[in-house]
N, C-alpha and C positions, 0 to 999 in steps of 0.2 A: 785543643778540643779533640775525642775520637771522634776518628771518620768510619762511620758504621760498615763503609765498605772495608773495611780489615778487619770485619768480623768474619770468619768462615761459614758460609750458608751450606745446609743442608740439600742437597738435591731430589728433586722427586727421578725415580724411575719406574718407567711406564713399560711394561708387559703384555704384550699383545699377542692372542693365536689367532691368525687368520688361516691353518691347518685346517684339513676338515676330519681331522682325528683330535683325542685330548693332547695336551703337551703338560709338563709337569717342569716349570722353571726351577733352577735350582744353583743356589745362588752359595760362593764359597768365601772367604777372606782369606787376604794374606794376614803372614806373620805381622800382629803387631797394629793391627787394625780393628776397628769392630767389625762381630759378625751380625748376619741382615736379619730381623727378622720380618715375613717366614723366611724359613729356609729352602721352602719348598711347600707348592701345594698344587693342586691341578687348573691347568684354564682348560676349559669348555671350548669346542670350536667357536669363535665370534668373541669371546671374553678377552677381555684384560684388568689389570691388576694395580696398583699404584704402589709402590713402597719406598722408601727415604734412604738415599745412599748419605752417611755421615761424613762431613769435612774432610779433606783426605782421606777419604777409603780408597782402598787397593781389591782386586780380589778377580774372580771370575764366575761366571753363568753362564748357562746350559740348558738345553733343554730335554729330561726325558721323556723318551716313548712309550707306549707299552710297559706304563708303571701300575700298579699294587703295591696292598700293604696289607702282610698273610695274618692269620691272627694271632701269631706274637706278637705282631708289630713289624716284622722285618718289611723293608725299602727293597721291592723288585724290580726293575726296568730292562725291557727288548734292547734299549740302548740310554747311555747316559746313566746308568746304574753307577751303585756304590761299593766297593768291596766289602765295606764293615755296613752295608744294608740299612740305613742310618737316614733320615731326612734328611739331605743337603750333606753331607759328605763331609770328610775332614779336612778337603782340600782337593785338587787336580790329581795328587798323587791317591786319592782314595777311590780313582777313576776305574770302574770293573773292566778289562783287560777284554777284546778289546774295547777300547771305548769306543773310534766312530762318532765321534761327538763332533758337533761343530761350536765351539765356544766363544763367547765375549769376553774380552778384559778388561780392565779399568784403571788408570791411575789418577785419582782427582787432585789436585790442587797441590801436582808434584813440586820436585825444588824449585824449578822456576816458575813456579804459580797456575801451569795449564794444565788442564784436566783434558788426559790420554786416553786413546781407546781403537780397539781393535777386534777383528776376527778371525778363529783362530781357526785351519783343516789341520794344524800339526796333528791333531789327535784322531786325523780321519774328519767324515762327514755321516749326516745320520738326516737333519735337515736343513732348509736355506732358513736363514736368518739375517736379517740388517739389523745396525744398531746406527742410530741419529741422531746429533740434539736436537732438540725441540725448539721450534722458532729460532734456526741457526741464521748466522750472519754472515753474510758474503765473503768469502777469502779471497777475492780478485783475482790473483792469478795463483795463487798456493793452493792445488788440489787436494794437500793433505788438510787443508784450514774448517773448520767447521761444515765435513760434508759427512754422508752416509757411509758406514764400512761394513762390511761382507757381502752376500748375494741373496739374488732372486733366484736362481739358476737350481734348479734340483739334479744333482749331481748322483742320484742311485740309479737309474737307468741306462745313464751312460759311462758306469765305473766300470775300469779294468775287469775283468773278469775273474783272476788275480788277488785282487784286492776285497770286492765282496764278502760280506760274512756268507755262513752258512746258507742262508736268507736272504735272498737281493732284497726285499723291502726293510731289512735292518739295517742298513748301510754302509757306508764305503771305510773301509780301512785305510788307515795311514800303509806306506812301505814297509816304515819302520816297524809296524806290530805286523805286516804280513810277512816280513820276510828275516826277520832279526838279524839282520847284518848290518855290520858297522858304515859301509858306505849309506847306509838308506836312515842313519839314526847320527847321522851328524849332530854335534851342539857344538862346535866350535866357531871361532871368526870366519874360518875359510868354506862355512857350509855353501854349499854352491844346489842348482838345478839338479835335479834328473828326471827321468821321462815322466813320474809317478807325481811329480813336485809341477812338472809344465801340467799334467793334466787338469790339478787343479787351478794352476794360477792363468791358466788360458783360459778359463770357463767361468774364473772368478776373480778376478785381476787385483779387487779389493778388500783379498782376503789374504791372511797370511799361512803360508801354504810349507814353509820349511824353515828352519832355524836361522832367526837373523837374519829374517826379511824383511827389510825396513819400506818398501815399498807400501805397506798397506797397514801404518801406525796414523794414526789421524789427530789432530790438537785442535782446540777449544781455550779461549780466553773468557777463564767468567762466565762461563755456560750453566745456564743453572739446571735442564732437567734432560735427560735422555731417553728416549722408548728403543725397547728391544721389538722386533715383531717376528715371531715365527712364520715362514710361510707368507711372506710379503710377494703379491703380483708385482710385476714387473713394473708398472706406473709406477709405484710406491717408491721404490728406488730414487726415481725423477725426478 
């Protein structure tokens, strides 16, 4: 007889701005997965969103700022923009330079059946974000088990000075886009700290802050739905 639990469920995910600006969620896939739709559209301060991540999808979210859409149609954003100006992007790499994004990732119902997720300052910071599952389940003493990942922490007030865009209310730059050097743009095994890498991850412990930091990848058995929330109070975390 099938056991309907080896069928793969669909996920809901939940989109929340608790900002008290718009935010413009924007949502990408990897190679080889389906892409979401929307791809993108605006939440209102207070709104949220509901949308279906498919059985093993992969991919990443974001959120832009200070987005339009001029009357060709082009995708404008203060931060989280597009290179190819496009709803929802062609991917991470389609990220406008800097980016300053603070992003989510996702791997659902990888080879070993659990559904991954994390947050990401590689690409810089722009706003605080948590991602959670919904009606999560106790992981006893595994802190990565079923709990909330990235921060409450708004991190543009207190960025390097350094690092800041043009703009301190546009957000904080990775090292790696402020300073293009090879030590600050590590991707190998041996990427290690630096001072720009501690600033973040001292102020956001549960976010992943430099390449091949496994401290802050989080797992889910069977979790069936997630909310991202932009701009989550501090309780919220809790």
């Amino acid at each position: 007889m099938k056991n309907d639990c080896d069928d793969p469920v669909s996920k809901a995910l939940i989109m929340k701005n608790d900002c008290d600006y718009p935010v413009w969620p924007i949502a990408t896939s990897n190679a080889g997965t389906p892409s979401l739709v929307p791809t993108s559209y605006v939440l209102q301060p207070g709104q949220s969103n509901t949308i279906s991540l498919p059985p093993s999808w992969s991919g990443s979210i974001w959120g832009g700022t200070g987005c339009s859409i001029d009357d060709s149609g082009a995708f404008h954003c203060l931060t989280g923009g597009c290179v190819s100006h496009t709803l929802g992007c062609g991917g991470e790499s389609d990220l406008l330079q800097p980016a300053s994004t603070s992003i989510a990732a996702f791997r659902l119902n990888a080879t070993d059946g659990m559904d991954y997720y994390e947050v990401s300052f590689r690409n810089g910071y722009n706003l605080p974000i948590i991602v959670a599952p919904v009606g999560r389940r106790s992981g006893g003493d595994d802190k990565h088990h079923c709990t909330t990942a990235g921060c409450a922490v708004n991190l543009i007030s207190s960025c390097p000075p350094e690092l800041r865009n043009s703009d301190e209310s546009l957000g904080c730059k990775s090292a790696c886009q402020a300073f293009a050097e090879p030590s600050f743009c590590c991707s190998t095994c041996n990427c290690s700290h630096n001072r720009y890498t501690q600033f973040f991850k001292q102020a956001c412990p549960k976010a992943n802050s430099f390449a091949n930091d496994n401290t802050s990848t989080f797992s889910c058995i069977f979790q069936q739905d997630f909310i991202i929330i932009f701009c989550p109070s501090s309780s919220t975390t809790r």
